[in-house]
N, C-alpha and C positions, 0 to 999 in steps of 0.2 A: 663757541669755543673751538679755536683750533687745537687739533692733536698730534704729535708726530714722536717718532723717538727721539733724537735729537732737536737740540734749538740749537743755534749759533749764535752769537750777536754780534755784529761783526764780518765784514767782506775783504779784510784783509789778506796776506799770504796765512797768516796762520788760521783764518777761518776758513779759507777756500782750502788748505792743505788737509784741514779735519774734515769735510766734505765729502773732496773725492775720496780718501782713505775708507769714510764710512758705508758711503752712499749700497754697496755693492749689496749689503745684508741690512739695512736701516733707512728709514724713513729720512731725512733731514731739511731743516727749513734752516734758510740764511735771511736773518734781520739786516737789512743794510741801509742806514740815513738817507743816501742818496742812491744812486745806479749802484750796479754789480761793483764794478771795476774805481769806484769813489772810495780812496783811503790813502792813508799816508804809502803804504807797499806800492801803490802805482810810482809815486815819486819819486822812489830810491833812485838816483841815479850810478852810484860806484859798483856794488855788484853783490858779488856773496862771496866770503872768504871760507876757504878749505884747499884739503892739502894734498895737491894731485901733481905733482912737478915730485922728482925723486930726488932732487935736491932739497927740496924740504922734507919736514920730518910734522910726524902727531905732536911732540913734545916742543916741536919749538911753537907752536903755533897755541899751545896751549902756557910757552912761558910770555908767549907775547901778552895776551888776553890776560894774563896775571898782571904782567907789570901795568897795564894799562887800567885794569881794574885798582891800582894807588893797595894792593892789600887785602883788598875786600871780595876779592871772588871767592865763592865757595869750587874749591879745587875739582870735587867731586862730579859738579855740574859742568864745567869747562872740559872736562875727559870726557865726559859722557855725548856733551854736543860735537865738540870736534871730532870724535871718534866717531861720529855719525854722517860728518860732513860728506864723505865723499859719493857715500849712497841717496843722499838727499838729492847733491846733486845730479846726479847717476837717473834719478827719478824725473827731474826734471824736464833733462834731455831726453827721455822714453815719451814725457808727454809732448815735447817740438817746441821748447823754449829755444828760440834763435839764436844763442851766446854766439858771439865775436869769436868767429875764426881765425888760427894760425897755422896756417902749413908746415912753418920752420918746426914749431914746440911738438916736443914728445907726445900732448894730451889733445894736440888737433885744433887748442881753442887760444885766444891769447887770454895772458892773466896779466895783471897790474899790481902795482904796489898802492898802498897808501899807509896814511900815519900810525906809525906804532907798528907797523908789520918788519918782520926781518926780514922777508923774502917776499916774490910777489906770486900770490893765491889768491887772489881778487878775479874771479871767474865773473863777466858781464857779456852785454850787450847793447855794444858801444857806449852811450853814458845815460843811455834811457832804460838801464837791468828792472827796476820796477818794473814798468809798464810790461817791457817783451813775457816777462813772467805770469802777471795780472793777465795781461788779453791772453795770453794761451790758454790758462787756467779757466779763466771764466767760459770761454768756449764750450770746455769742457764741463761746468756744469751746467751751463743753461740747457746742455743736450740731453743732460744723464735725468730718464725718467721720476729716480729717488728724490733729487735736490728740487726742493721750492724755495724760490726766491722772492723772500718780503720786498722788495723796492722803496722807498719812499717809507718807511718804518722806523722809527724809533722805540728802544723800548724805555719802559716809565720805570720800572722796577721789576726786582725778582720776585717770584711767589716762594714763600718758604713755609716752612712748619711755622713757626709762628702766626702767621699771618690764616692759616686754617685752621689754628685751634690743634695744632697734635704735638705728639710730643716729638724730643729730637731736635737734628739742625741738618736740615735736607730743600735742597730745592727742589720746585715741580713745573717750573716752568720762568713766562714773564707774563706782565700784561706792557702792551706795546700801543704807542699811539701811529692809528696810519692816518698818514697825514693827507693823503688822497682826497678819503672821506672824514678828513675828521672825526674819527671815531677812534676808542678806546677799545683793543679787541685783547680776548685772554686768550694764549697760548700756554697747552700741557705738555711738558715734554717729561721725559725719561732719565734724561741728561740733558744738562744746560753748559753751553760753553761759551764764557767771555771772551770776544776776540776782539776789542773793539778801538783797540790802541789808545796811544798815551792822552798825556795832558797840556799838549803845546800849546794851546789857544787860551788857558789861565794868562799866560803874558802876553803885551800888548806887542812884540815884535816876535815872529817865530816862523821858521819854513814848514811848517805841518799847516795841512788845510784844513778846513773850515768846521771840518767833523770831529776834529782831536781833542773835546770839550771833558776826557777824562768820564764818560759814562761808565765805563765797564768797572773801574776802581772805587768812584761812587755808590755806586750798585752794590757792588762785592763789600764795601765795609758797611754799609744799612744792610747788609744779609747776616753778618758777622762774621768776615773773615779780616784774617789780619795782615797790615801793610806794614813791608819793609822798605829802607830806604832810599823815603819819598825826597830827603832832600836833594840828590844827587840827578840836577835835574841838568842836561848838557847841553850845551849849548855850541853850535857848531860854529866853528871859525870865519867859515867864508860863504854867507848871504850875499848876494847883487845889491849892493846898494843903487837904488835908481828909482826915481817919486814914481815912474810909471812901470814899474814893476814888482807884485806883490808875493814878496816870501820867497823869490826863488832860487833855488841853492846852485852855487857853485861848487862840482863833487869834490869831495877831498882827492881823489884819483887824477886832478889837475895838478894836486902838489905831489903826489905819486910818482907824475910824471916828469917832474920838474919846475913847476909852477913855482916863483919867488913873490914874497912878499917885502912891498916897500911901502917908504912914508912919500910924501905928496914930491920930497926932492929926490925922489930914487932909490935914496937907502935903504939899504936892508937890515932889518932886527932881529929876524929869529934866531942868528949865532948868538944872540948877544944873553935870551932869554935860556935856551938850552941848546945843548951840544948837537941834538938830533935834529934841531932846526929847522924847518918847516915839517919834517918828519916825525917832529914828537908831535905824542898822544892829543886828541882835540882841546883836552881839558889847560893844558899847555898853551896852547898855540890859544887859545881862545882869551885865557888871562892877559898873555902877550899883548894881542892886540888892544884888547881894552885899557892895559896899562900906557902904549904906545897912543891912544886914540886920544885917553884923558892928560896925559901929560906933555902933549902937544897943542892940543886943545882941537885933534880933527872930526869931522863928519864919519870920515872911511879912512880906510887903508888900500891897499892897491897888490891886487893878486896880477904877476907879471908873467905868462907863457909866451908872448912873443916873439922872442928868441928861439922860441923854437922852425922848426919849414911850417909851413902853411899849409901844406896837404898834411900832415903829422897830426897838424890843430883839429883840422876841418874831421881827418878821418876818424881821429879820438874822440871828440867832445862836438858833435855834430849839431846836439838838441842845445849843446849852452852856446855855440858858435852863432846857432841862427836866432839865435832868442836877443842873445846882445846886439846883435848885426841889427836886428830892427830897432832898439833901441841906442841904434849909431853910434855900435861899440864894436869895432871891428877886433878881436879876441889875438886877430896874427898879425896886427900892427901896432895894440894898445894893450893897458893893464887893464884887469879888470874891477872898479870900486868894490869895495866888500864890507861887510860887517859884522860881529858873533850874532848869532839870533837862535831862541831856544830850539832845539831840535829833536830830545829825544827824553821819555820818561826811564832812567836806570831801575829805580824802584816801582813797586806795584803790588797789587795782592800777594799775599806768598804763597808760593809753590811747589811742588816736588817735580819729579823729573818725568812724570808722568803727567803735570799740569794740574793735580788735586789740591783744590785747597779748604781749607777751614771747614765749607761745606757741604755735605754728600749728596752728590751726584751735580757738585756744583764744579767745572772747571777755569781755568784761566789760561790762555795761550798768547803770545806775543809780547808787546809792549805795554800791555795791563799787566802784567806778570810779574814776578819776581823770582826766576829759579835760585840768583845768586850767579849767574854766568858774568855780568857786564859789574860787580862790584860797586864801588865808586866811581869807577869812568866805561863806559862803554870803548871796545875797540870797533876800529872802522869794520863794516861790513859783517859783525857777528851779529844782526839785529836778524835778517835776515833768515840765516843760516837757524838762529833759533825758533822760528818762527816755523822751517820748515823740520825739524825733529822734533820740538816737543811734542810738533803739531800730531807729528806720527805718534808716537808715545801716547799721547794720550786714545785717540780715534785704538791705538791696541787695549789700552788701558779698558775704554765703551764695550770693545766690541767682546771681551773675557769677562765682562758681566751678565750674569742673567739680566733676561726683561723682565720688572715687576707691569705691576698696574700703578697705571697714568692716575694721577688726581683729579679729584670731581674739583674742577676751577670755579670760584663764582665772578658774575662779572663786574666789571669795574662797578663803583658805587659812584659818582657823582651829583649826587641828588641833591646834595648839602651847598654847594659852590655854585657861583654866578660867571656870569661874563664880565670878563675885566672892564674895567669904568680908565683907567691909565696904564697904556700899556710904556709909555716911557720911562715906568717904574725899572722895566726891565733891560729896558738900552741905556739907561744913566748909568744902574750897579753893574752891566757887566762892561762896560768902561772902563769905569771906578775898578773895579775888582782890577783887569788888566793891568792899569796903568798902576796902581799898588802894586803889583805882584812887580812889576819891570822895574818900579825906583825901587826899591828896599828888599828883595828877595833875588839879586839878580847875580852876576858874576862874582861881586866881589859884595863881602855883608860884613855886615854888626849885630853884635845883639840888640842895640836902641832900634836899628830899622826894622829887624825883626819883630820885638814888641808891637814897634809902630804898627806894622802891618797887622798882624794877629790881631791888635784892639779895632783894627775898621772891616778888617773880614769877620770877627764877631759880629759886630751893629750891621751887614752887610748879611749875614746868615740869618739874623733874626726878620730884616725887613725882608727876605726872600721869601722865610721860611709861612711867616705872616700871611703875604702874597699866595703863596701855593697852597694855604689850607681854604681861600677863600674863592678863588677864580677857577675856572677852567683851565688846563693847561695846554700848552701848546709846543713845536718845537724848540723855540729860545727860552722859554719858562725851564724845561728843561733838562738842557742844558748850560741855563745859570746856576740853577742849582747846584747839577752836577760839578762843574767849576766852581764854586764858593765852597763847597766841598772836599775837594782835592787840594783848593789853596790852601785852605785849614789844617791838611795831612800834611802838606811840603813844611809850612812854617816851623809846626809845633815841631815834626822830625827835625827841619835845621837847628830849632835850639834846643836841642837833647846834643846833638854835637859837639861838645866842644872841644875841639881841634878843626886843622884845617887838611884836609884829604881828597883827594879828587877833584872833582866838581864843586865842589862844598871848600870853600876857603873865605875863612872867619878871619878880617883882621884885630878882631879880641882874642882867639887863639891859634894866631899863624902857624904855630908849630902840630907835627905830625904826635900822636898817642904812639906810644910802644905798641899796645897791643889792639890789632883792629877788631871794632866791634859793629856788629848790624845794628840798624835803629829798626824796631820795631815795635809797631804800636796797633791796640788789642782793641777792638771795640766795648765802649761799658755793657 
């Protein structure tokens, strides 16, 4: 058994932010699927929005985040993170994140617009802000003597009171498979913290990699915490469409910067959908395009910066310039194809502002989460920013509690289970699963397709579940699970819905409810 105070699950900004926060006075171990720096936060390309220009203000930046959230933010949470913004970032720079210089601006750094912001607070590094942020960070813990890093680790599930026979609802830890050795190892922790980002890889088209199989939400509702919502799943507007290029995103900070969208004969659409035009909220711009794609009958759309100078392109968006360019797309002579493809989970376990949820000593930070900050529609570049306060908040949260004593863990029990006899059991259904969730759960819904789906992710849970009580488990075992799990939470939340709000737009009830309410749903 391993033992440490904290567990993390998850190598993201918000598990690497509770990390170093901890590390100083706490043991900490980081669970991470793949390498250190493997997670959707490497990706981010547009940046982190907060409000350091004196032209802007706290208040505007938190009415932006409202209107973008369609009603649905909890008010409370959106002052508490923005109001944190400028120290988070402040933090960053202390540790030698590279942000994009500007000599002219008051702040030293240049900032950007993008959709749904009034003014531009979009603080990056060049168009690769995940990564420059991620390598810094990680640096920084591979050095710091406290933090151990799982690598190649999964974990299977939480240890809770239940599961040891005591009373209460408290976590003590995980058991995790390392996949190295293929073995099943139990870790004890003191505090366990979910970091392990959303659930993009439930649909078969989506710019999150390979890891965004929706664990940490899985996990957290078989422990017994409760999800809010899950239906409000977004989908970003502008994906590369290109057969030799997989999931990769074109930053919204391209249409920040002026980027137009057209159809195959040059026209432009977006005045036509809303006034803010390419500038409105993703949830917007994303329907657009899909209503444009299907009623034309196209593959793509066509994101157009080439009007703009060439050294302008190349200095701004240098990682997507050279990505298309090998894909002999030249970004300062041509448009770029594009597509909506899922991008980001709004809903998540629920949580407070300190990242506590349902379970004690159980947390949740990031994109597994739910403060209530991103509503029904997430605004551009708050994923980030929240990633990096609650991350704080909670690690204060840890560090203001006494240490009890660690749980006597037992170890995994396998003894009952075989090696799988078909393992194409499990690349058929998580196929199946994908390619259901993309027809019938996607931009624009019904309640028929919704059923639809619901009745083949039921026959889809049972053959999984079937599956897992009898074989050995492995990385994609899972991970299907976990996904057929989380598809379960999106449906059932979309049809508690009815109206159409954000992300979530029902054409059984197109129109908006007077009054917004959260969907959430309570484990039996």
């Amino acid at each position: 058994m391993l033992e440490f105070d904290v567990l993390i699950i998850g190598s993201g900004l918000a598990g690497m932010t509770l990390a170093l926060h901890l590390a100083q006075t706490q043991r900490v171990a980081v669970i991470t699927k793949r390498n250190l720096q493997e997670g959707s936060s490497r990706y981010a390309q547009g940046g982190i929005a907060a409000v350091l220009d004196n032209e802007d203000s706290i208040e505007e930046h938190i009415r932006d985040t409202l209107v973008a959230g369609a009603g649905l933010c909890n008010e409370a949470a959106a002052r508490f993170i923005v109001e944190h913004a400028k120290e988070a970032i402040d933090w960053l720079i202390s540790l030698g994140v590279p942000f994009t210089q500007d000599a002219t601006h008051q702040t030293g750094y240049h900032l950007t617009r993008e959709g749904g912001h009034s003014h531009r607070r979009i603080i990056h590094a060049a168009d690769a802000t995940g990564n420059a942020v991620i390598s810094t960070l990680s640096q920084k813990i591979k050095a710091h003597p406290n933090i151990t890093t799982l690598e190649d680790y999964i974990a299977i599930d939480l240890i809770t009171s239940s599961k040891l026979g005591l009373a209460g609802q408290r976590a003590y830890g995980a058991y995790a498979l390392d996949k190295n050795a293929d073995k099943v190892v139990s870790i004890a922790a003191r505090h366990t913290i979910l970091a392990s980002g959303g659930v993009g890889k439930v649909y078969l088209y989506t710019t999150n990699p390979d890891t965004a199989t929706g664990d940490g939400i899985a996990m957290g509702w078989r422990a017994g915490c409760r999800v809010s919502n899950m239906e409000f799943m977004q989908f970003h507007p502008t994906c590369l469409y290109h057969p030799h290029s997989k999931s990769f995103l074109i930053s919204e900070a391209v249409r920040g910067e002026g980027g137009i969208l057209k159809l195959t004969d040059g026209s432009r659409f977006m005045p036509e959908h809303d006034p803010r035009a390419e500038l409105a909220p993703r949830d917007i711009v994303a329907r657009a395009i899909d209503f444009e794609m299907k009623k034309h009958g196209l593959d793509c759309v066509y994101l157009d910066i080439s009007y703009k100078p060439a050294d302008f392109i190349r200095e701004h968006f240098p990682t997507i310039y050279a990505h298309c360019l090998e894909l002999g797309i030249d970004i300062t002579k041509q448009p770029i194809p594009v597509v909506p493809a899922v991008h980001f989970t709004c809903g998540g376990l629920l949580t407070d502002l300190h990242g506590r949820t349902d379970v004690e000593a159980l947390y949740a930070v990031g994109e597994v989460a739910c403060t209530g900050l991103h509503g029904a529609n997430r605004l551009a570049s708050n994923s980030l920013l929240e990633c990096l306060v609650i991350g704080k908040a909670a690690a204060s949260d840890i560090l203001a509690t006494p240490k009890d004593q660690l749980a006597n863990i037992p170890d995994w029990d396998d003894s009952q289970v075989s090696d799988p006899d078909e393992e194409v059991v499990i690349s058929h259904n998580w196929d199946e699963l994908r390619r259901t969730m993309w027809d019938y759960v996607g931009i624009v819904r019904t309640t028929k397709r919704l059923h639809r789906a619901q009745h083949r992710i039921q026959l889809l849970t049972e053959e999984i579940n079937e599956y897992y009580s009898h074989f050995h488990i492995s990385n994609d075992l899972i991970e299907l699970r976990n996904l057929v799990q989380t598809a379960e939470l999106i449906v059932r939340s979309a049809l508690l819905r009815q109206e159409s709000r954000g992300l979530h737009y029902s054409r059984d009830y197109p129109n908006k409810q007077e009054m917004a309410m959260e969907t959430v749903l309570t484990p039996d």
